[in-house]
C-alpha positions in Angstrom: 0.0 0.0 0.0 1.0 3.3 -0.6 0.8 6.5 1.7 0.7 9.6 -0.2 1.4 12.3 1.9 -0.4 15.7 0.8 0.4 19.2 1.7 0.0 22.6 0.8 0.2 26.3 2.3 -3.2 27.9 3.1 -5.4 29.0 0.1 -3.3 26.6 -2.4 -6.4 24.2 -3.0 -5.1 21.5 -1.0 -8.5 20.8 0.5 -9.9 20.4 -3.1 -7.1 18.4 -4.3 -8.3 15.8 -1.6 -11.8 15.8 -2.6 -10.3 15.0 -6.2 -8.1 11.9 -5.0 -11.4 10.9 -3.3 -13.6 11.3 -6.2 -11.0 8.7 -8.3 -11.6 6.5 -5.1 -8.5 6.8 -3.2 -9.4 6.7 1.0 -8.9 10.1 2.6 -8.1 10.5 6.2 -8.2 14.7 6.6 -6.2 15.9 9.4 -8.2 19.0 10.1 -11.4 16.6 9.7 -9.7 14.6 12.5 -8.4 18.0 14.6 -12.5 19.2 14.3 -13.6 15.8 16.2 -10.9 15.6 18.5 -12.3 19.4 19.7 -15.4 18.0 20.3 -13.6 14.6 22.0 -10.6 13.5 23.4 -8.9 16.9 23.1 -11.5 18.9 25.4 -10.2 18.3 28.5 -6.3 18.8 28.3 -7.2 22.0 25.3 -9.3 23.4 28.4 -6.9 23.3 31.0 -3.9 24.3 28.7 -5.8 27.2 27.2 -9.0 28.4 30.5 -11.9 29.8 29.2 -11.6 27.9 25.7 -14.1 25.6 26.3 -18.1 26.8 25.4 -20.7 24.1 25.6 -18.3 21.0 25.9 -16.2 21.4 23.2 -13.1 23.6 22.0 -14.3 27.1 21.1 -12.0 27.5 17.9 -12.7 31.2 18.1 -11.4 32.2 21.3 -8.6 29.6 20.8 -7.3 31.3 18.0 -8.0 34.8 20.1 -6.0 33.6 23.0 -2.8 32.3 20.2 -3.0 35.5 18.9 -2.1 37.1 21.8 0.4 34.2 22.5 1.7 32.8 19.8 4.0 30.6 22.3 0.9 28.6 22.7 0.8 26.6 19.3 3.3 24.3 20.9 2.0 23.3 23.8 -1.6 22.7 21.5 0.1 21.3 19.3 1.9 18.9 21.9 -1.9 18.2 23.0 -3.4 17.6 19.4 -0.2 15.8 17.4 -0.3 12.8 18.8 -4.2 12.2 18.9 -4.1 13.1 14.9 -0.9 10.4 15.2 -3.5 7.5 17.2 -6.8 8.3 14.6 -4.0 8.3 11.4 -2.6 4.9 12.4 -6.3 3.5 13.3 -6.9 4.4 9.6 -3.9 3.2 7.6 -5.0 0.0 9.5 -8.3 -0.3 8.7 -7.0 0.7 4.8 -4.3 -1.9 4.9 -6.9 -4.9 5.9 -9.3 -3.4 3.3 -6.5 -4.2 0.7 -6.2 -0.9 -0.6 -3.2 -0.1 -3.3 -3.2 3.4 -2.4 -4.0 5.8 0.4 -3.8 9.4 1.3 -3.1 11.6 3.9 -4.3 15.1 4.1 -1.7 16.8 6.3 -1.2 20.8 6.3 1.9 20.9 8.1 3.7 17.7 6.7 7.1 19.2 6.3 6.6 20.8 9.4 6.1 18.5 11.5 8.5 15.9 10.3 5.5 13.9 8.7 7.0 13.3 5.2 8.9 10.5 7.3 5.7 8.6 7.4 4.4 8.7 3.8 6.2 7.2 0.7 5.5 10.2 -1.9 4.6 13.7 -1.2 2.3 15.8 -3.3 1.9 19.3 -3.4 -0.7 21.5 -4.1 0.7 25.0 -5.5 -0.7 28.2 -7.3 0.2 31.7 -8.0 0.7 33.5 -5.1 -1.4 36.1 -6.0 -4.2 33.6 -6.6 -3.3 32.6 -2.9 -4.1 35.6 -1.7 -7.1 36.1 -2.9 -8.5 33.3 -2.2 -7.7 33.2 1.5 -8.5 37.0 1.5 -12.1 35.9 0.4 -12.8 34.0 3.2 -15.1 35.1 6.1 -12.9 36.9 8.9 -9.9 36.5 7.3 -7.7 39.6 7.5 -4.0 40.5 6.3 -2.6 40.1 9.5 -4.2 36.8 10.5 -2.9 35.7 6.5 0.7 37.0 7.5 0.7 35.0 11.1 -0.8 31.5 9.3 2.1 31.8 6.6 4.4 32.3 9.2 4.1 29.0 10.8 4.1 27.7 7.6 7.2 26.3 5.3 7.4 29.0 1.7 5.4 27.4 -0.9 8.9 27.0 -3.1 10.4 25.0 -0.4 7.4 22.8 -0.7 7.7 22.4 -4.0 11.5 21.3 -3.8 10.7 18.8 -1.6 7.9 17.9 -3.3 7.6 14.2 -5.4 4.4 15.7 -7.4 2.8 19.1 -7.8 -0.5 19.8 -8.2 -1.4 23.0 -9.9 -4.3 24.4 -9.3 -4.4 27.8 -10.5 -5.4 26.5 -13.8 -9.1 25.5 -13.2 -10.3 22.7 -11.4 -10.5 20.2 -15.0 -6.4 20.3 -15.2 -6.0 19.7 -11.8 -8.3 17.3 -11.8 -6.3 15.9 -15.3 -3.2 16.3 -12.7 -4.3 13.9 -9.5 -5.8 11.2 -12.2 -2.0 11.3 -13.7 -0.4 11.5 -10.3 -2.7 8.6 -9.5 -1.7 6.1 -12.5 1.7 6.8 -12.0 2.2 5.7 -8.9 0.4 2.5 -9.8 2.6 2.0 -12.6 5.3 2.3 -10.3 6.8 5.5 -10.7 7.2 7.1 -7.0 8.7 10.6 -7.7 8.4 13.2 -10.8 10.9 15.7 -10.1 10.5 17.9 -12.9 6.5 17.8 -13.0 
């Protein structure tokens, strides 16, 4: 079986370019999916006494969260210390379940892969890219989304070149959704043909 890690900096389509490896029937198991539940689960209790008053109702109040890491910035690593290895437990429950189903090919959706080391668990990494300019206004476009917030996300973030050098595939998707979607079917009968890296894509 092969684990195909994806990755891509905020506003670079990498959300869509799961939805398109779904669509050719490839299992997804979405990090932020998984990060949603676990705020609603197994991350209440140590998020809430790590972070006081950022639980509402029983569950992690993503708002004031991100208030209170705004103001702090220090904090991502002690959330991150609380969520990474509850993403790790629900990622390995699935590349389990995928490897009894006798899937060939798998993917994980992970926005910081090269960040947090997680190219070391994946056998290719693809990339979703785009103009930056497209980036930015399609993040821009989002609800509450301002320049500063834009600025602090990319700066926890790996450059979108360094990505791509590191990369084994690119996706492109700042050429409309058919070429990308042209792109993942290729990506996807390549690897099946045994080709595990395209350099030069």
């Amino acid at each position: 079986m092969i684990v195909i890690g994806l990755t891509g900096s905020i506003g670079m389509g990498k959300t869509t370019t799961a939805g398109m490896f779904r669509d050719e029937g490839v299992p997804v198991n979405d990090s932020d999916a998984v990060v949603h539940d676990l705020y609603r689960t197994d991350a209440v209790q140590p998020v809430g006494m790590a972070f006081p008053g950022s639980i509402r109702d029983g569950v992690v109040d993503r708002v004031e969260l991100a208030r209170q890491l705004s103001l702090a910035p220090e904090g991502f690593k002690q959330l991150e210390a609380i969520v990474h290895p509850l993403v790790r437990q629900r990622e390995k429950r699935f590349l389990e379940a995928q490897r009894l189903g006798g899937m060939d090919l798998v993917l994980l959706d992970i926005p910081l892969l090269f960040e947090t080391g997680a190219e070391n668990r994946v056998d290719v990494v693809v990339v979703a890219t785009c103009d930056p300019q497209i980036q930015r206004q399609r993040v821009l476009a989002r609800p509450g989304m301002t320049e500063e917030k834009f600025e602090l996300i990319l700066g926890r973030q790996l450059a979108d070149s360094k990505k791509r050098e590191r990369a084994d595939f690119l996706v492109d998707t700042g050429s409309g959704l058919i070429r990308a979607k042209q792109r993942v079917q290729q990506i996807i009968a390549l690897l099946r043909s045994g080709i595990r890296s395209e350099k030069h894509a």
